[in-house]
N, C-alpha and C positions, 0 to 999 in steps of 0.2 A: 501154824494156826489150823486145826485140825476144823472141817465142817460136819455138821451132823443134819441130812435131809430127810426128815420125814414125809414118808408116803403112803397117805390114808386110802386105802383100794379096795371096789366094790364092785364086783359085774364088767371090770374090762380086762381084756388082755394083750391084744395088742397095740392099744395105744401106752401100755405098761414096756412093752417091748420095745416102743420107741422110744420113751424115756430111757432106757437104760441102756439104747444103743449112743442117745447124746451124753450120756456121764462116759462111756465108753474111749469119747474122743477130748473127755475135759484135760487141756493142758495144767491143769492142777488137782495133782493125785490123791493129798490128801484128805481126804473125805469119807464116812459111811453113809451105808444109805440102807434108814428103818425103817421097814415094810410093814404097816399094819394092816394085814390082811385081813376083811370081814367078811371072804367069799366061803363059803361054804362046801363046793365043788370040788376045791383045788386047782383050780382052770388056771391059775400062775405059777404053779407049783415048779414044774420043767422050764419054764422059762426063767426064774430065779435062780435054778438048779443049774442052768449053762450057765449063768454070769457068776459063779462064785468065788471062779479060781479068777478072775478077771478086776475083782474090785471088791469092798470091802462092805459086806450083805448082812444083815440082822432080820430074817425072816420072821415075824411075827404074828401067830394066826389067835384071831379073838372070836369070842363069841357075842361080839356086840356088836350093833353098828351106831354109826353118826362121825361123820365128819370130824367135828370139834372132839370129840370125847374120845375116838383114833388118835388126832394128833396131839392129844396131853398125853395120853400112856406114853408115845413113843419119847415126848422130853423128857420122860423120866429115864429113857432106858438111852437119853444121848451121852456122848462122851467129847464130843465136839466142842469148843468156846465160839463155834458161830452156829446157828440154827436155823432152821428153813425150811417150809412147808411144799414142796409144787405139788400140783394136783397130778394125778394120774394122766390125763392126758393131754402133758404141757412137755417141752421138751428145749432144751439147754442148748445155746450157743456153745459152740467150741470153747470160747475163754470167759465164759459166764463166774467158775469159781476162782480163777487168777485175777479177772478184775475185782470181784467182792471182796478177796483179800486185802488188794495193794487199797483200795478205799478205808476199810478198817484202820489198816495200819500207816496211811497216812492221813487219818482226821482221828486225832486223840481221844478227842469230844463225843464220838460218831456211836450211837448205841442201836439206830436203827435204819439198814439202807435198804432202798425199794430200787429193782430194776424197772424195764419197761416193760411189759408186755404186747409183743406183735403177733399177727393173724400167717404167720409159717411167711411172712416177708421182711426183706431189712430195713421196711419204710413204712410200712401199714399198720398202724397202732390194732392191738386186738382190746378184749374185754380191760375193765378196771378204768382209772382215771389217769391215764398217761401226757407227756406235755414233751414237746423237742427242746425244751432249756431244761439241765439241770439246775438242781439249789438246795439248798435246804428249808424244810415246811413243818408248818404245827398245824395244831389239830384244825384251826381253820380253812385248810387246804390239804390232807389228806389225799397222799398220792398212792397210786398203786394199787394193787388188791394181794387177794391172802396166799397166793402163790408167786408175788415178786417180790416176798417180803423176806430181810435179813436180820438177824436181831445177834449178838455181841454177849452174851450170858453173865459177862463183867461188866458190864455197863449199862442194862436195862433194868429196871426194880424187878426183881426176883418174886418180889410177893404178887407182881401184878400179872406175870409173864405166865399166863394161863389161858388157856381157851373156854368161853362161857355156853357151857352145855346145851343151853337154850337152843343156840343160834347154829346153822352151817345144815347141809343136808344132812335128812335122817334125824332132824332135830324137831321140835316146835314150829321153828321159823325160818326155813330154807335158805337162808343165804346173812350176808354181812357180818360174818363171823371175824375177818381180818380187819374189816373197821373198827368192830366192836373194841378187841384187844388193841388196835394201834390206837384208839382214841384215848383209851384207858392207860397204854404207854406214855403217852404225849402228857397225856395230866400230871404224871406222874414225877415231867420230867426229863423225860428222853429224850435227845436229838436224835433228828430222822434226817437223811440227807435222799434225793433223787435222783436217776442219772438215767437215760436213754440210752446210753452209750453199753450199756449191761443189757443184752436181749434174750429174753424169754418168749418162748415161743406157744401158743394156743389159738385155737380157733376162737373167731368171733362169735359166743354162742348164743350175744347180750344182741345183737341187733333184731330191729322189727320184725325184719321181713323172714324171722324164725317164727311167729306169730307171737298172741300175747300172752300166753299161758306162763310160760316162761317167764318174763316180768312180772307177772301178775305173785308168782311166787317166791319170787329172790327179792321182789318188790318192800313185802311184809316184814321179812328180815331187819332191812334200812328203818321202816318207823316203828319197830319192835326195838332195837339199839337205840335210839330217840329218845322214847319213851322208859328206859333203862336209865338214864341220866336225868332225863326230865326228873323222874321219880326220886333221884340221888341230890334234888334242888341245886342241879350245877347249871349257872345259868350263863354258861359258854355256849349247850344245846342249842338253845334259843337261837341261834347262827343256823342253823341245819333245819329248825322246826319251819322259819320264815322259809329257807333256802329252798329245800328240799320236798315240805308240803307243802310249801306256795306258791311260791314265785317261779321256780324252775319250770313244773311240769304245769303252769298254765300255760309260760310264753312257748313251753315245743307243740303245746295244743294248738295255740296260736297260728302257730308257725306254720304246721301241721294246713290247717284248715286254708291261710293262706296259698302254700303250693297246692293244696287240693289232692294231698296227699293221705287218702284215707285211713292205710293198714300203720304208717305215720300216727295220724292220729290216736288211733284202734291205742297202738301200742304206749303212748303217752298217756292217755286217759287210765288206762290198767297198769303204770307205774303209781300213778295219785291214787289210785284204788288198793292201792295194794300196799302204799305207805302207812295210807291211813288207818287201812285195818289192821297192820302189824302195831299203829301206834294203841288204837283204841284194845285191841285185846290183851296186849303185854299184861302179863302177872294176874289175867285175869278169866284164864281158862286154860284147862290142860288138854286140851283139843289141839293136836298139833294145826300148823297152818299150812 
């Protein structure tokens, strides 16, 4: 079962270098890995160039940029029946694609598996929504985010299995680009399964005490995808409109004001700030966000 990893890269290189030193040591060989390159420079060019004779490289240099619309070119040019996004500076357990197989091939059913995502530890959850139980979840519990995400090409809706241009950096709306598609998987249809036990590795780049700017802009993403379904009158949204624009981020304000936790707070408030305004502009300005 051959794997196909796309890698959408822009402005880094050596956190590129560390990715490719943990595929380097993956006990499961089969796999390519699709470089879509949107740097300009060539600043990865030598570091691609050592890993060729090493492993199985499709260098790809565009003249575009964006996130989501990187990693739909590179599905086109996969060859792989499992597919998979990591970000540029995420980086791979030892047996990260030997367990993704042996899950595939022992859940018949299995069309879409999320690992976890840890902060470079084997205990510290990093970015995304990660949980220490496996299981399997629908779209009302949405696990994972867009680089712990696995998808099966025979068994996820083919029509659906697209990345929405709108959304992902370099887009519109900076961020929620892996929700967007797993949501739209899920409706679709697909079992998704979860498992901690699979680790992926990134830094935590979602917490507070990086300031709010940051949330303030992956923020808009989340009620831009909202607002995408709202629009579509699917009234399963309705879960995430209460969730997400209401109730969550008042009780972390809450929370927040309780420990007297300011920059806490700070960051809470510019998640609902930043929902809201992804949800009220969607489809209705071409002014990225």
């Amino acid at each position: 079962m051959k794997i196909s990893l796309v890698l959408a890269t822009l402005g880094r290189d050596a956190e590129v270098l560390d990715f490719l030193k943990s595929l380097l040591f993956q006990t499961y060989k089969n796999f390519e890995l699709i470089v879509i390159d949107q740097n300009r420079d060539g600043k990865i060019d030598a570091i691609l160039d050592s890993y060729r004779a090493l492993m199985d490289i499709k260098h790809v240099k565009v003249q575009f940029t964006g996130n989501a619309r990187a990693r739909d070119y590179g599905i086109g040019l996969a060859q792989g029946r499992i597919v998979a996004f990591p970000d540029d500076d995420c980086a791979y357990d030892q047996d990260v694609l030997e367990k993704v197989v042996a899950e595939f091939k022992q859940r018949a059913d299995l069309a879409i598996l999320v690992a976890g995502s840890y902060d470079f530890s084997a205990t510290r959850f990093s970015i995304g929504v990660n949980s220490h139980k496996a299981g399997y979840f629908n779209r009302f519990r949405m696990m994972g985010v867009e680089f712990t995400q696995f998808f099966d090409l025979q068994r996820v809706d083919r029509q659906q299995f697209h990345l929405d241009h709108d959304f992902g950096i370099g887009s519109k709306y900076s961020g929620a680009e892996g929700f967007e598609l797993l949501y739209r998987l899920l409706r679709a249809g697909g079992n998704a399964f979860y498992t901690p036990e699979i680790k992926i590795f990134h830094a935590n780049k979602d917490h507070y005490t990086l300031g709010t700017a940051r949330m303030l802009m992956y923020s808009t993403g989340i009620g831009a995808y909202i607002r995408k379904f709202t629009n579509q009158h699917d009234v399963f949204i309705w879960y995430y409109i209460v969730r997400k624009m209401m109730v969550a981020p008042v009780l972390k304000m809450a929370l927040a004001l309780l420990t007297v936790n300011p920059q806490k707070l700070a960051y809470s408030f510019y998640n609902l700030v930043g929902i809201w305004r992804g949800f009220l502009t969607y489809g209705k300005s071409e002014k990225c966000i």
